[in-house]
VOZA-379088 format. One line per field, with one value per residue (C-alpha): residue number from 0; x, y, z. Coordinates in nm, 4 decimals, always signed. Layout:
# VOZA-379088
i <- (NUM:...)
x <- (X:...)
y <- (Y:...)
z <- (Z:...)
***
This chain:
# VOZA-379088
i <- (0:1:2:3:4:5:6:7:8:9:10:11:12:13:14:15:16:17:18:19:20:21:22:23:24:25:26:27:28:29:30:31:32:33:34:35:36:37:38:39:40:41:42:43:44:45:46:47:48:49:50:51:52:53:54:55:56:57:58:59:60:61:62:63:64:65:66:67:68:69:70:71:72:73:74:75:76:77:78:79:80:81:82:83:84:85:86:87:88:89:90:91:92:93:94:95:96:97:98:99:100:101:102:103:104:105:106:107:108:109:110:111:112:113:114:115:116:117:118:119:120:121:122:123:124:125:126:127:128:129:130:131:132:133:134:135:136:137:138:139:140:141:142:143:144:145:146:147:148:149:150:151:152:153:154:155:156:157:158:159:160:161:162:163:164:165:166:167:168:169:170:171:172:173:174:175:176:177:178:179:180:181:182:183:184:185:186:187:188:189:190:191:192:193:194:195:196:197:198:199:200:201:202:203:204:205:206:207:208:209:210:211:212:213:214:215:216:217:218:219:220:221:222:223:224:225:226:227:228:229:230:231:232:233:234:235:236:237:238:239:240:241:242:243:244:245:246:247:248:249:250:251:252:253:254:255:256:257:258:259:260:261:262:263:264:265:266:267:268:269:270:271:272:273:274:275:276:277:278:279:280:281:282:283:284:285:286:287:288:289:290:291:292:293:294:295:296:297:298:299:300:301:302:303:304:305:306:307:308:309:310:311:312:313:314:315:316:317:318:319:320:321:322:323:324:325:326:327:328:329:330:331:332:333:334:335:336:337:338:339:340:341:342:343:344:345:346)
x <- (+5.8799:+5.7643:+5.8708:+6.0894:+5.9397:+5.9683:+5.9964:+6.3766:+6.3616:+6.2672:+6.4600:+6.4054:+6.0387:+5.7880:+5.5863:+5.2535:+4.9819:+4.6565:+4.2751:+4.0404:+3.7026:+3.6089:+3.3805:+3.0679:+2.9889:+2.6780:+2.5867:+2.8783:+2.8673:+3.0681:+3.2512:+3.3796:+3.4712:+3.6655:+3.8649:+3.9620:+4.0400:+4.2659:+4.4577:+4.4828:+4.6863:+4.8896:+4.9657:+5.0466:+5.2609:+5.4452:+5.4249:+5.6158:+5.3301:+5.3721:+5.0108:+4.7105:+4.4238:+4.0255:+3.7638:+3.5021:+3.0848:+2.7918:+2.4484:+2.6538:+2.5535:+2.8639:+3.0799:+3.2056:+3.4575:+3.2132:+3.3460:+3.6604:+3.9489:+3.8026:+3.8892:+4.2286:+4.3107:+4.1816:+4.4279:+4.7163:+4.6895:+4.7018:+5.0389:+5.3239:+5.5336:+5.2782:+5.1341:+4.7788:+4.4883:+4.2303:+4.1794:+3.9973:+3.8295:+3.5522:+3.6302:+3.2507:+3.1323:+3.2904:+3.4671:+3.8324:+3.8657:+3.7053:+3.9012:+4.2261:+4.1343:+4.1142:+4.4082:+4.6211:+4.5172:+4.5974:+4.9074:+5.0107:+4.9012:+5.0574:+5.3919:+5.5087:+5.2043:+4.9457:+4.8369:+4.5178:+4.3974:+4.1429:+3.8166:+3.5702:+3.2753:+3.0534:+3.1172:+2.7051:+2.3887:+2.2485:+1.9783:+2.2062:+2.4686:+2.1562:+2.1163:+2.5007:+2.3499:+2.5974:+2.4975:+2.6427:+2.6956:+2.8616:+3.0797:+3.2337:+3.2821:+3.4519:+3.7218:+4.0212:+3.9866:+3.8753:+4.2183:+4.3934:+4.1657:+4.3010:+4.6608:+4.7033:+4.6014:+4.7629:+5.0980:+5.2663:+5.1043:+5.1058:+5.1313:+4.7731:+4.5866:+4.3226:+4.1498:+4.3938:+4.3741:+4.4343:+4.5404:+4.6705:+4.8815:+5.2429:+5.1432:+5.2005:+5.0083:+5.1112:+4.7825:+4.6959:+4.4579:+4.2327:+4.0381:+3.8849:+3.9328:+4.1950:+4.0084:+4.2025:+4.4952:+4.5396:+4.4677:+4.7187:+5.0113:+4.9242:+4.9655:+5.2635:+5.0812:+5.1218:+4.7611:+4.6410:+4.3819:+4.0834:+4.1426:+4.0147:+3.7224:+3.6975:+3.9841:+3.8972:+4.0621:+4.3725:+4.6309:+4.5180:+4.4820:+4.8262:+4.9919:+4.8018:+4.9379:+5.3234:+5.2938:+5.1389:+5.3388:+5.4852:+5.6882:+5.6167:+5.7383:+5.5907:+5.6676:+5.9838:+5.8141:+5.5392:+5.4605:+5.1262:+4.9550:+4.7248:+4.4055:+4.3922:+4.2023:+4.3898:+4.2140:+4.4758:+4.4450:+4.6638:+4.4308:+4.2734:+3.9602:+3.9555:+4.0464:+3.7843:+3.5292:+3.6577:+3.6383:+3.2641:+3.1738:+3.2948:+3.1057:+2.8050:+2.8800:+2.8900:+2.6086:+2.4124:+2.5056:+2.4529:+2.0940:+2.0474:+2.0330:+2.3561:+2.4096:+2.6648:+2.9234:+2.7519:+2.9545:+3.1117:+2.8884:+3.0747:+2.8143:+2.7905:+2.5879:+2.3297:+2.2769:+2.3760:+2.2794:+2.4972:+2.5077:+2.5980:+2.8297:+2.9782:+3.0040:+3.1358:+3.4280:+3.4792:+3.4613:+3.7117:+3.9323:+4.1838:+4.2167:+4.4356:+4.2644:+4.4375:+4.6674:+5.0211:+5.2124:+4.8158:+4.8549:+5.2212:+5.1887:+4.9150:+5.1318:+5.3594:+5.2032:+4.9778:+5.3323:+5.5010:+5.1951:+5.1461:+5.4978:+5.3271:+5.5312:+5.3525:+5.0428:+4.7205:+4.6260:+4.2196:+4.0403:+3.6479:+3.7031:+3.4163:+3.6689:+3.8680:+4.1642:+4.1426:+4.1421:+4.4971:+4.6257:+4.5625:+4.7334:+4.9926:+5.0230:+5.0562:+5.3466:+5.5307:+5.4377:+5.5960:+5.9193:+5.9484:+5.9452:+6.1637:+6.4266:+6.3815:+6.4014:+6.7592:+6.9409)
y <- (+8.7712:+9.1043:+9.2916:+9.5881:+9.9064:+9.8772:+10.2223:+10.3400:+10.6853:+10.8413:+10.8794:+10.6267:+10.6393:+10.3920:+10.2520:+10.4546:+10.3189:+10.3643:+10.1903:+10.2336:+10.1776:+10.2471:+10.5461:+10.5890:+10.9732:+11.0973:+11.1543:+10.8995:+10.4978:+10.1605:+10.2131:+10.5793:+10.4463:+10.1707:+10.3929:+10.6222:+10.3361:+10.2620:+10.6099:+10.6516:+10.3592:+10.4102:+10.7647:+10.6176:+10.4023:+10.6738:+10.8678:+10.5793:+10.3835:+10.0567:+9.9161:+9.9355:+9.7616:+9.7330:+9.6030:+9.4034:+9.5405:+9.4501:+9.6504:+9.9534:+10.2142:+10.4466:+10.1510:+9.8803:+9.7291:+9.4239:+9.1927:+9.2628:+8.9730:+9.1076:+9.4693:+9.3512:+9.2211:+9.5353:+9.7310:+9.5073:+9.4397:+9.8374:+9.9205:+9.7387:+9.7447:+9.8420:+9.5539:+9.5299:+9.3557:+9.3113:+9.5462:+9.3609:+8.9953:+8.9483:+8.5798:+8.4471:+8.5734:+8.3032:+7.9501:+7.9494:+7.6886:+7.9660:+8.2494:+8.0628:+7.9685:+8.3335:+8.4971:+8.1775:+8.2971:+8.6642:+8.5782:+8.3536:+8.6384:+8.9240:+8.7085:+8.8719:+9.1717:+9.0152:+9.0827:+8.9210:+9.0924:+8.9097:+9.0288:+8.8559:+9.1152:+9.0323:+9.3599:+9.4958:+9.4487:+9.1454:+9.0834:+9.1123:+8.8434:+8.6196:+8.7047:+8.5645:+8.2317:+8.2860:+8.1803:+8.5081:+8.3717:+8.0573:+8.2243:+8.4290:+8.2237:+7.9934:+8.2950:+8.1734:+7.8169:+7.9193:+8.1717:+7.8284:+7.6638:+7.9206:+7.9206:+7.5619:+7.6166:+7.8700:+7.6761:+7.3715:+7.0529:+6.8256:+6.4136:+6.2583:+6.6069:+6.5716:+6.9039:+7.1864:+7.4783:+7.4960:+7.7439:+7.8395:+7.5630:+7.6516:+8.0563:+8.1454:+8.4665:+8.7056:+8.6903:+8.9913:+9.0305:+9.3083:+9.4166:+9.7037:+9.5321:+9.3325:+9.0198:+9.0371:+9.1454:+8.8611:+8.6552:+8.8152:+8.7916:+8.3855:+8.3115:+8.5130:+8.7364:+9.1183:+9.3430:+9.6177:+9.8231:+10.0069:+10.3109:+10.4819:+10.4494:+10.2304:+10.3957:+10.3616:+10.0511:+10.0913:+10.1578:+9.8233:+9.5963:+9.7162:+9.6580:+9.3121:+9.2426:+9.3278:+9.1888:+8.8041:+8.8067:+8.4490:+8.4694:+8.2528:+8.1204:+8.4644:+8.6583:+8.7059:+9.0040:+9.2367:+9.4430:+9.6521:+9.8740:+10.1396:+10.3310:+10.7078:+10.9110:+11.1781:+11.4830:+11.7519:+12.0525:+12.3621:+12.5150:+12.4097:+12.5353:+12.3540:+12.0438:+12.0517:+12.1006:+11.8132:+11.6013:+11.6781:+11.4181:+11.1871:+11.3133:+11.3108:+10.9620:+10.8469:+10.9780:+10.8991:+10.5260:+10.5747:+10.6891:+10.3794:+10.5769:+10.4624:+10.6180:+10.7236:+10.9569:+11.3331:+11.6536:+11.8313:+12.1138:+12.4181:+12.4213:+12.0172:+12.2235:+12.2369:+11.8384:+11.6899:+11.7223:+11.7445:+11.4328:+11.2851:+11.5564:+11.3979:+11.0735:+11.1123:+11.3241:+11.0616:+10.7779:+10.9901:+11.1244:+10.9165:+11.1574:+11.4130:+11.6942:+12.0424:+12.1519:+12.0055:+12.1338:+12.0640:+11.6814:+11.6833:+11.7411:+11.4830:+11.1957:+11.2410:+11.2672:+10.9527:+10.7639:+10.8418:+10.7582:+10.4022:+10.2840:+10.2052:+9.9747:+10.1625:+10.3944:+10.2849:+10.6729:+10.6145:+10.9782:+10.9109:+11.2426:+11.3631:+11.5408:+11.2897:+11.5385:+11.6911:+11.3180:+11.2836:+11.5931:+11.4680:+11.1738:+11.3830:+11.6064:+11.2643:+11.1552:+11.4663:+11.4667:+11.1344:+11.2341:+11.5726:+11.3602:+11.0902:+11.3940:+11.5407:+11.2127:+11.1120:+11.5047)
z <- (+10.3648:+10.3260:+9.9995:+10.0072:+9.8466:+9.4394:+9.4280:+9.4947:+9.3725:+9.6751:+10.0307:+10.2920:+10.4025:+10.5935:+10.2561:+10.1560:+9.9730:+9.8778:+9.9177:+9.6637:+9.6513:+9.3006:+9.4214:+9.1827:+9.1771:+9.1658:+8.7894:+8.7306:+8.6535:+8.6956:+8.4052:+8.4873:+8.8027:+8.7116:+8.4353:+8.7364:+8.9444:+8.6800:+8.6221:+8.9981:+8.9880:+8.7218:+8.9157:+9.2185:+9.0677:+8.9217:+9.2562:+9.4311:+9.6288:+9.6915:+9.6859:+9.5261:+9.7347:+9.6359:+9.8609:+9.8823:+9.9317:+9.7798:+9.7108:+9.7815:+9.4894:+9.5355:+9.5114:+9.1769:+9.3580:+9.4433:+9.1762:+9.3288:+9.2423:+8.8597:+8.9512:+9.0810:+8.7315:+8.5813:+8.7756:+8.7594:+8.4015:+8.3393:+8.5543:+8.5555:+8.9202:+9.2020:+9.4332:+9.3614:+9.5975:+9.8182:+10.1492:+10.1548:+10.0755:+10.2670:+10.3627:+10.5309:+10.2061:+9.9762:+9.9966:+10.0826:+9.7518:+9.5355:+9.6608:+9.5934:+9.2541:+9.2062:+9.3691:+9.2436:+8.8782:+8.9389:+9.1081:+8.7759:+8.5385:+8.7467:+8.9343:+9.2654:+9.2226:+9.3900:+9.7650:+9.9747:+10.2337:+10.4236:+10.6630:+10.8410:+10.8022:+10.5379:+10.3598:+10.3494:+10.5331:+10.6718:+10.4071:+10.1191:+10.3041:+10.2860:+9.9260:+9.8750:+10.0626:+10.3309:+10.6670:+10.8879:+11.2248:+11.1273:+10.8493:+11.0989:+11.3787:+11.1023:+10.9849:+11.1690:+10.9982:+10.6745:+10.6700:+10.7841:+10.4703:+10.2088:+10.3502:+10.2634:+9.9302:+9.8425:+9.9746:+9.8557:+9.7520:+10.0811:+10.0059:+9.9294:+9.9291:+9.7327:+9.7059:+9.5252:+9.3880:+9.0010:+8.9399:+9.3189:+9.4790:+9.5061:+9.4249:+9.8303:+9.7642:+10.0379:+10.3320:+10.5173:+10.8195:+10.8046:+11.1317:+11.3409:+11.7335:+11.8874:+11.7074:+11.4130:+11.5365:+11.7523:+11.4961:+11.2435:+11.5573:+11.6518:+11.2493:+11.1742:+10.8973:+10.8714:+10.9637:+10.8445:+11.0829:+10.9408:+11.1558:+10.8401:+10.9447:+11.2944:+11.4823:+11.8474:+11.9001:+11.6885:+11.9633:+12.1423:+11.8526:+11.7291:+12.0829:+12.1031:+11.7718:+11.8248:+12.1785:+12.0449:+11.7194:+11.6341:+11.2849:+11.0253:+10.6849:+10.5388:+10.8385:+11.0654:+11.2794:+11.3223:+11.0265:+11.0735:+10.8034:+10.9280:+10.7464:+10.7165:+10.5170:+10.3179:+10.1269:+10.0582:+9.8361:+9.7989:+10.0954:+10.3877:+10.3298:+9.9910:+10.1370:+10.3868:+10.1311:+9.9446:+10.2657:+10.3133:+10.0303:+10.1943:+10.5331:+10.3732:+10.2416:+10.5988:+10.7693:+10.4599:+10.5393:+10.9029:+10.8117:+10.6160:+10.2718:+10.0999:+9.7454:+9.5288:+9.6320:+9.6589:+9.5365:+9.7867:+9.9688:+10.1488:+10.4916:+10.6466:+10.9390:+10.6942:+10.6158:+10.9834:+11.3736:+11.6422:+11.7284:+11.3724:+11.3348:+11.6602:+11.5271:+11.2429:+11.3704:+11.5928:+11.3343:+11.0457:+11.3450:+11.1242:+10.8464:+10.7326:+10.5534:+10.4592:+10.3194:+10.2264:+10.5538:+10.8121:+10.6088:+10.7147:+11.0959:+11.1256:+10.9034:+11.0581:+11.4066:+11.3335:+11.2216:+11.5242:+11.7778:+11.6353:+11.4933:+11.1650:+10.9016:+10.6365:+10.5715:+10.3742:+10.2439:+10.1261:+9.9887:+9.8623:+9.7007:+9.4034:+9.1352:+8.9818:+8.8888:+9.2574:+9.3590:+9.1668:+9.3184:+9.6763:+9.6378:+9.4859:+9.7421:+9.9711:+9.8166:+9.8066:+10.1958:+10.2364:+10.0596:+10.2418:+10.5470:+10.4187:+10.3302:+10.7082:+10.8362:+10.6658:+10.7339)
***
């Protein structure tokens, strides 16, 4: 089953948590990116979240999280309580075998840490998927059985198997499905495994993928009922105007990829009216509509707002945010949020 928070400090709260992408900064590298990765989990584990996810893209300049099972152990072997994992895995990109292999040794190095979330998109652009000699059509279509695949590694030894997992078999590392449409969640409900949706950044089918999900839910051995996880992107500051500032890096990051010019992550600009038409203006509203940017009390009304329109089990907060120390202080600001409301919540 499911975990209970590790944190018990705090009032009684739905569980946040937080998806990083290891953002390289303009000016910045791999290396810095991976020692902030590191002290914003360290933070959050002070701060009381309960997991600390990476994910999977490749030929993505603003991003070192490609490598990402190594990342995980980077992370985990830095902090000592907080869940640590994928958010996610990229499945079609790799074989099940291989994967399990992986998350079996993290799970033996780091007992009871270790999450895997699992997606089915290949996690960049078509040409690169070739360059991973992954065959894109077929790797998808085969998601469902390769999740099956990876499952029965990951669990106990079966009589006369003959292909395990070393190290792996017996670990049961915790599966998550990851998805953006009712595909995943329907998936996630027929095999008893909790989903997390990418509303983050794909939010217009969240409330029907989570009602699909709930609705076709059959527990399982790691699952007794529905628990969903949903994406929002948090970038708080002591103002709003600072915050919204803040949030235009990752803005520009978006229609930057929508242009087909990925790069690092720019510095934050005070005028986006300047770099952006109307109609990517438009879209990207529409695509980050899952975000909370302000300031402590704007970030509070639309937490809790988002919480109480889609029955979340827990929130995955996610801020591509330039500053490193105004990075901290948003997720920061975050937790405080979720323990205000937790304190509400119990008077």
């Amino acid at each position: 089953m499911i975990a209970q928070p590790l944190h018990t400090g705090t009032p009684h709260m739905i569980p946040f948590s937080i998806l990083d992408l290891a953002p390289i900064r303009q000016g910045g590298d791999a290396a810095q990116a991976f020692r902030n990765s590191l002290d914003l989990a360290q933070h959050a584990e002070a701060w009381g979240y309960k997991r600390f996810w990476l994910a999977e893209h490749h030929n993505m300049t603003g991003i070192a999280s490609a490598a990402t099972s190594v990342v995980i152990a980077h992370v985990a072997g830095g902090t000592k309580t907080i869940r640590v994992g994928s958010g996610g895995i990229m499945l079609p990109n790799h074989s099940p075998l291989v994967i399990a292999e992986q998350f079996g040794t993290l799970e033996s190095l780091y007992p009871g840490r270790i999450d895997l979330g699992l997606g089915r998109a290949p996690g960049t652009d078509q040409l690169t998927a070739r360059a991973m000699r992954r065959d894109l059509a077929t790797a998808a279509e085969n998601f469902p059985h390769d999740v099956l695949e990876l499952q029965a590694l990951l669990g106990d030894v079966q009589p006369n198997q003959t292909i395990r997992a070393v190290p792996g078999m017996g670990t049961k590392v915790p599966l998550w499905i990851l998805g953006s449409s009712t595909f995943g969640a329907q998936l996630a409900a027929m095999l008893g495994l909790p989903f997390a949706f990418a509303s983050h950044f794909a939010p217009q089918m969240m409330m029907p993928a989570l009602r699909e999900y709930r609705a076709r839910f059959e527990p399982s051995a790691q699952l007794d009922k529905p628990y969903a996880m949903i994406g929002v992107n948090v970038f708080a500051a002591e103002s709003d105007k600072e915050a919204q500032r803040m949030f235009s890096s990752l803005q520009q990051q978006f229609i930057n990829l929508r242009r087909g010019t990925p790069g690092p992550l720019p510095p934050p600009v005070d005028d986006m009216d300047a770099l952006w038409s109307p109609a990517e203006k438009a879209g990207v509203a529409q695509a980050l509509s899952c975000s909370a940017v302000g300031s402590p009390a704007v970030v509070e009304e639309k937490l809790k707002a988002l919480i109480a329109e889609t029955g979340a089990d827990e929130v995955m907060t996610t801020g591509q945010i330039y500053d490193h120390a105004a990075r901290l202080r948003s997720f920061e600001i975050a937790a405080e949020v979720r323990d205000g409301l937790a304190r509400r919540q119990e008077a």
